[in-house]
C-alpha positions as CSV (number, residue, x, y, z in Angstrom):
1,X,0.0,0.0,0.0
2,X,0.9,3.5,-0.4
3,X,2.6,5.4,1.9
4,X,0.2,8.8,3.2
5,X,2.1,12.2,3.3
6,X,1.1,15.3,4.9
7,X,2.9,17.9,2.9
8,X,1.8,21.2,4.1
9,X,2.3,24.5,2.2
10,X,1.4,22.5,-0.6
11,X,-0.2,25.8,-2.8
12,X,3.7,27.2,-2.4
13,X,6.8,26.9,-4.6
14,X,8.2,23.6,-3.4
15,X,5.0,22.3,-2.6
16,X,3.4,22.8,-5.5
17,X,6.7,21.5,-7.2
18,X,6.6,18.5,-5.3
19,X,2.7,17.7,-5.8
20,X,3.4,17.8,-9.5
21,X,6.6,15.2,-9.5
22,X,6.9,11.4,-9.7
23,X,6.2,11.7,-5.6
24,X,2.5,12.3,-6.3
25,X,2.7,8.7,-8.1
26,X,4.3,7.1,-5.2
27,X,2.3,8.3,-2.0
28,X,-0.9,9.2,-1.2
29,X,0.1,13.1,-0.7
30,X,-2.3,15.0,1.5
31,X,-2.1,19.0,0.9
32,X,-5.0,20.6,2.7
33,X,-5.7,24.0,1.8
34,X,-5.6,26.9,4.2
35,X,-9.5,26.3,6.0
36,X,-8.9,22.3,6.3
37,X,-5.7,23.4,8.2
38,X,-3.9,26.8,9.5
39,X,-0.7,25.6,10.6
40,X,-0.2,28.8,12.9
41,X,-3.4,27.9,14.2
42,X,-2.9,25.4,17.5
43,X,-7.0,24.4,17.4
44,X,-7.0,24.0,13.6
45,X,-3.9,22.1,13.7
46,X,-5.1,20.1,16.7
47,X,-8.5,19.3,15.2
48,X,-6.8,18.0,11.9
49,X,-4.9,15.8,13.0
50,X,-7.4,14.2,15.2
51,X,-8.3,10.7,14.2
52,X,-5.7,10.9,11.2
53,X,-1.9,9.3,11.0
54,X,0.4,9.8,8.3
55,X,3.9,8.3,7.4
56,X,5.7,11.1,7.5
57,X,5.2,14.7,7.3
58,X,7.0,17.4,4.8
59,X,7.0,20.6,6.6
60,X,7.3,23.6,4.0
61,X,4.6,25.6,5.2
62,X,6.6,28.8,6.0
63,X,5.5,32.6,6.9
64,X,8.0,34.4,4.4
65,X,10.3,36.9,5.4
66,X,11.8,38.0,1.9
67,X,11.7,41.3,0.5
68,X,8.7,41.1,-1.3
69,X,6.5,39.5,1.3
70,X,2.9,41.6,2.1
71,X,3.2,41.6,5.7
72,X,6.6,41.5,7.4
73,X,5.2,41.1,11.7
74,X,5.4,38.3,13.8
75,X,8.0,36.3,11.8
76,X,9.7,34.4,14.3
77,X,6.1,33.6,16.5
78,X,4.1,32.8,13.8
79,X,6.9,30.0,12.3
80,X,8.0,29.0,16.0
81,X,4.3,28.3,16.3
82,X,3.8,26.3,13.7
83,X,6.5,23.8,14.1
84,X,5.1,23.8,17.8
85,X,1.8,23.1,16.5
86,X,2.9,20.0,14.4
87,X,5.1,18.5,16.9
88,X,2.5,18.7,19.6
89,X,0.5,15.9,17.4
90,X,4.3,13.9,16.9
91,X,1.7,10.5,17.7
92,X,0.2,11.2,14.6
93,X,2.8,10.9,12.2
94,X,5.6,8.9,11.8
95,X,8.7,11.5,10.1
96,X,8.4,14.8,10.2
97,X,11.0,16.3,7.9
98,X,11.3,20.0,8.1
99,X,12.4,22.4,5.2
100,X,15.1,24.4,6.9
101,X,17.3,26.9,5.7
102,X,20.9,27.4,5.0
103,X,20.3,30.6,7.6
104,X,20.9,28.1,10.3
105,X,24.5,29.3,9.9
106,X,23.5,33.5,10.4
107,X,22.9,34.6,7.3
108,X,24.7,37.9,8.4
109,X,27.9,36.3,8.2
110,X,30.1,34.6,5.5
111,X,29.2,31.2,5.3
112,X,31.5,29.3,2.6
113,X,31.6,25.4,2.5
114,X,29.6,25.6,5.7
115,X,28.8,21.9,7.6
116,X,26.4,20.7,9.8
117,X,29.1,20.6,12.8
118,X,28.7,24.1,12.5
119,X,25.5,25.1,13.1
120,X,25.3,26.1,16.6
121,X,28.1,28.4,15.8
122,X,26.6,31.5,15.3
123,X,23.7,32.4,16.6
124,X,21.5,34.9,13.9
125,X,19.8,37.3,15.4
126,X,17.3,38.1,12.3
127,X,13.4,36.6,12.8
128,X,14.7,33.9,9.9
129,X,17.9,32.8,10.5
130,X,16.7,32.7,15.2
131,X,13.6,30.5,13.9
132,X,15.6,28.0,12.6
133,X,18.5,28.1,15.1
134,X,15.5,27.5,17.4
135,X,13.1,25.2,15.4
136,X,16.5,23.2,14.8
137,X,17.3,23.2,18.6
138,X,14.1,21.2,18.9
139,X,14.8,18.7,16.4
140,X,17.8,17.8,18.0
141,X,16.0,16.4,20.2
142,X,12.8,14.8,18.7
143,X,12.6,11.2,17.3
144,X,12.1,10.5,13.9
145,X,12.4,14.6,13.4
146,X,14.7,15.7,10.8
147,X,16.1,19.3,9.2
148,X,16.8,19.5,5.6
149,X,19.1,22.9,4.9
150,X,18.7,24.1,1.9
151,X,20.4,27.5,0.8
152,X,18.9,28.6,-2.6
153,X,16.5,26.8,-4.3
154,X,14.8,27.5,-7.7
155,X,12.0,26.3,-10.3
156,X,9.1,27.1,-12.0
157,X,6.6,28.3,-9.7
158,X,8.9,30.8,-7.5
159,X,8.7,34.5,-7.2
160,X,10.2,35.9,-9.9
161,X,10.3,39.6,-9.2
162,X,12.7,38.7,-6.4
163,X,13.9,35.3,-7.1
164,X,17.5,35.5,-9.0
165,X,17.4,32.9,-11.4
166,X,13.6,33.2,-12.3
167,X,14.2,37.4,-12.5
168,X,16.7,37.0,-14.8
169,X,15.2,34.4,-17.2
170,X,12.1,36.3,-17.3
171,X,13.9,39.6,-18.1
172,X,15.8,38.4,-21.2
173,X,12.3,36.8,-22.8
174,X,11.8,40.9,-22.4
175,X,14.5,41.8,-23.8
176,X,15.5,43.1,-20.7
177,X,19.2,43.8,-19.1
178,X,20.1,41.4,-16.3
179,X,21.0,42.6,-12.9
180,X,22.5,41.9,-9.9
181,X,23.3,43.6,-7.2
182,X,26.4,42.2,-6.5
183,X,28.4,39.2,-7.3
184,X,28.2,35.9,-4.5
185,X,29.1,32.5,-4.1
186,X,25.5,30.5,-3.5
187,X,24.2,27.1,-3.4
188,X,21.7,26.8,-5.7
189,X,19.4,23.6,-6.0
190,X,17.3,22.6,-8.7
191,X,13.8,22.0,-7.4
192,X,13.1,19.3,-9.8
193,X,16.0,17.5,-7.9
194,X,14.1,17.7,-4.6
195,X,11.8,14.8,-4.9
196,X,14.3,11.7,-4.9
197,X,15.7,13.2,-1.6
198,X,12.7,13.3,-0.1
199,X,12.0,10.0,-1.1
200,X,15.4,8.4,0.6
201,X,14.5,10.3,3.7
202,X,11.2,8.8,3.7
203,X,12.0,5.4,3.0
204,X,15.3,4.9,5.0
205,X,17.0,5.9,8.7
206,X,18.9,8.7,8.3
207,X,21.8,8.5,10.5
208,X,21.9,12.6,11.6
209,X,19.0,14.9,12.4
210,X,20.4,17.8,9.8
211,X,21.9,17.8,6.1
212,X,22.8,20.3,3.8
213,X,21.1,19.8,0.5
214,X,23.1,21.5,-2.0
215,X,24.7,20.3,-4.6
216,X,28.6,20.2,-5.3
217,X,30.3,23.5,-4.6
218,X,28.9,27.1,-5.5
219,X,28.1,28.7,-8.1
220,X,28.3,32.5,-8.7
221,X,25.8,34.4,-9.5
222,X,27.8,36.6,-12.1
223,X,28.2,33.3,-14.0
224,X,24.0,32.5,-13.6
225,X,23.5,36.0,-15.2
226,X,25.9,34.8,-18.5
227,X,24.3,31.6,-18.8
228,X,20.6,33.1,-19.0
229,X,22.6,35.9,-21.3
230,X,23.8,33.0,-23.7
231,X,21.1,30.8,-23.6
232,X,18.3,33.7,-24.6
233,X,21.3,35.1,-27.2
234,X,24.1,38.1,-25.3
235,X,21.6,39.9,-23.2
236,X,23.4,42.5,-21.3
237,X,24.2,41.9,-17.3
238,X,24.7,44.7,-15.5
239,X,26.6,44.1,-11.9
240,X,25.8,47.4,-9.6
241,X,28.4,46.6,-7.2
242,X,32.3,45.5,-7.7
243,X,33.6,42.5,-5.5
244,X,31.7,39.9,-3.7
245,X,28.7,39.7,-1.5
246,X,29.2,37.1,1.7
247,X,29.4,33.8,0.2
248,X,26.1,31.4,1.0
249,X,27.3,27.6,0.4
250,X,27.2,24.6,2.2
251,X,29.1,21.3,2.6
252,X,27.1,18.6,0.9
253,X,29.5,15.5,2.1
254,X,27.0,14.2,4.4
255,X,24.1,13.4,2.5
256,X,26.8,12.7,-0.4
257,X,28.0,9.7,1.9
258,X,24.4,8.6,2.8
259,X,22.4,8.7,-0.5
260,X,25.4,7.7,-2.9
261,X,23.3,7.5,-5.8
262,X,22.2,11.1,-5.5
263,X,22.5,13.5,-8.6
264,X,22.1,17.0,-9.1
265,X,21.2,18.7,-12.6
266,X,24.2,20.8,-13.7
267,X,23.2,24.4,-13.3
268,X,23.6,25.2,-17.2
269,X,21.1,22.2,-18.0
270,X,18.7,23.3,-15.3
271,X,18.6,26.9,-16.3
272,X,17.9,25.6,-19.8
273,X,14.9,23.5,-18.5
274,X,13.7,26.1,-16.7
275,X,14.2,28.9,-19.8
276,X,12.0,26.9,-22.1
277,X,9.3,26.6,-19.3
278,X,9.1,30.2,-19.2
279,X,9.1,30.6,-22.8
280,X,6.3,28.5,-22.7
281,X,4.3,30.0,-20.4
282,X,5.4,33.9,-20.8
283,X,1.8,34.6,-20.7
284,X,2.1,34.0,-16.6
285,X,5.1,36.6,-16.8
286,X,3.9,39.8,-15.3
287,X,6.9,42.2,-17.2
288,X,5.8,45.4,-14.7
289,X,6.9,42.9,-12.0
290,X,10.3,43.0,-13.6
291,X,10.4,47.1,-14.2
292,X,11.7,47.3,-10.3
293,X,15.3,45.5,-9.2
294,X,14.7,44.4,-5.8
């Protein structure tokens, strides 16, 4: 028999990403909508969960804290909250893998080949980067609970008046100039890579209760800009600020020694994918969206 999933978030990037791969084949993926279940909402959450039990749980419901988002208050409460309000039903599920952040590290300082022995480290004292310091402090200590740290993560679906890689594919289908701020070392995962990690984390015992999941190394974002820029035919890229940024990249080797057979999508074959699925659906592309560089 299928497995049942909770995924909750499910109308967001990566859930909507991961409702539409070979997962939604494989399980029996539950993805209430905002009245069957407010995360944030203890009674909601409470009342959900009563008489149900799933397999394992994919946390990505998330209240953003990015530039763009409509209301900015009660970041670290309202997420703090939620992951109280899932683990306080922990008999009714039987993983619960949560979609951390690579701002476990403090995303105010340099973080360059980062690993998972570091985490406790530095202490952020932004809403994000405290939430999962905190949320991550709990894990520790929770069966069966288990944080996935991903740093930048990318895909059809995402933000892209904000989101780099989207932003600048969208802008050369408008004959637009490419911009960035300044140049930095990231971690960038495809999101059509997500699923089979999931998956191994579903099926087996992971050894650890945090990984980074990031492929190989970094990859700058001056050199994103020029394959968007030669892929859509010599747009122009236009860099604001000389130098680098604080580098944001993590360590894979852990989940590299656990899941062997993983594989990530080279970032000039995934920006390709991605390219032709906005060409094909430009009619989604708001270009006023793309008028302001935030």
């Amino acid at each position: 028999m299928k497995k049942t999933i909770l995924l909750t978030g499910g109308t967001g990037f990566i859930g909507r990403n991961i409702r539409e791969s070979s997962m939604g084949e494989r399980y029996n993926i539950v993805a209430p909508g905002h009245r069957d279940l407010d995360v944030a909402d203890t009674a909601s959450v409470d009342k959900f969960f009563n008489g149900r039990y799933f397999d394992a749980v994919l946390h990505t419901a998330v209240k953003p804290g990015h530039r763009a988002a409509a209301d900015l208050t009660n970041l670290f409460y309202t997420n703090v909250r939620m992951f109280q309000n899932m683990e306080r039903n922990r008999d009714h599920f039987g993983k619960f893998i949560n979609f951390g952040s690579g701002a476990i590290y403090d995303v105010s300082q340099n973080n360059s080949n980062v690993s998972e022995s570091q985490i406790y480290q530095n202490m952020g004292t932004d809403d994000h980067s405290f939430t999962k310091y905190v949320v991550h402090k709990q894990i520790d200590n929770l069966p069966n609970f288990y944080d996935l740290n991903i740093f930048g993560i990318f895909g059809k679906y995402e933000d892209y008046s904000i989101r780099f890689i989207s932003n600048a594919i969208c802008k050369s289908l408008f004959n637009m100039p490419i911009t960035l701020r300044q140049n930095r070392r990231f971690s960038y995962l495809y999101v059509n890579d997500l699923p089979p990690i999931l998956e191994w984390f579903i099926e087996n015992t992971p050894r650890y209760k945090s990984y980074n999941i990031t492929p190989d190394g970094f990859t700058e974002l001056r050199d994103i800009a020029n394959i968007v820029s030669e892929i859509s035919g010599d747009m122009d890229v236009r860099v604001a600020q000389p130098g680098y940024g604080l580098d944001y990249w993590g360590n894979n080797s852990r989940i590299r020694t656990e899941m062997p057979e993983i594989k990530f999508t080279s970032i000039h074959d995934a920006i390709s994918e991605l390219y032709q699925w906005y060409k094909q659906n430009i009619n989604l592309i708001d270009k006023q969206k793309l008028s302001k560089d935030r």
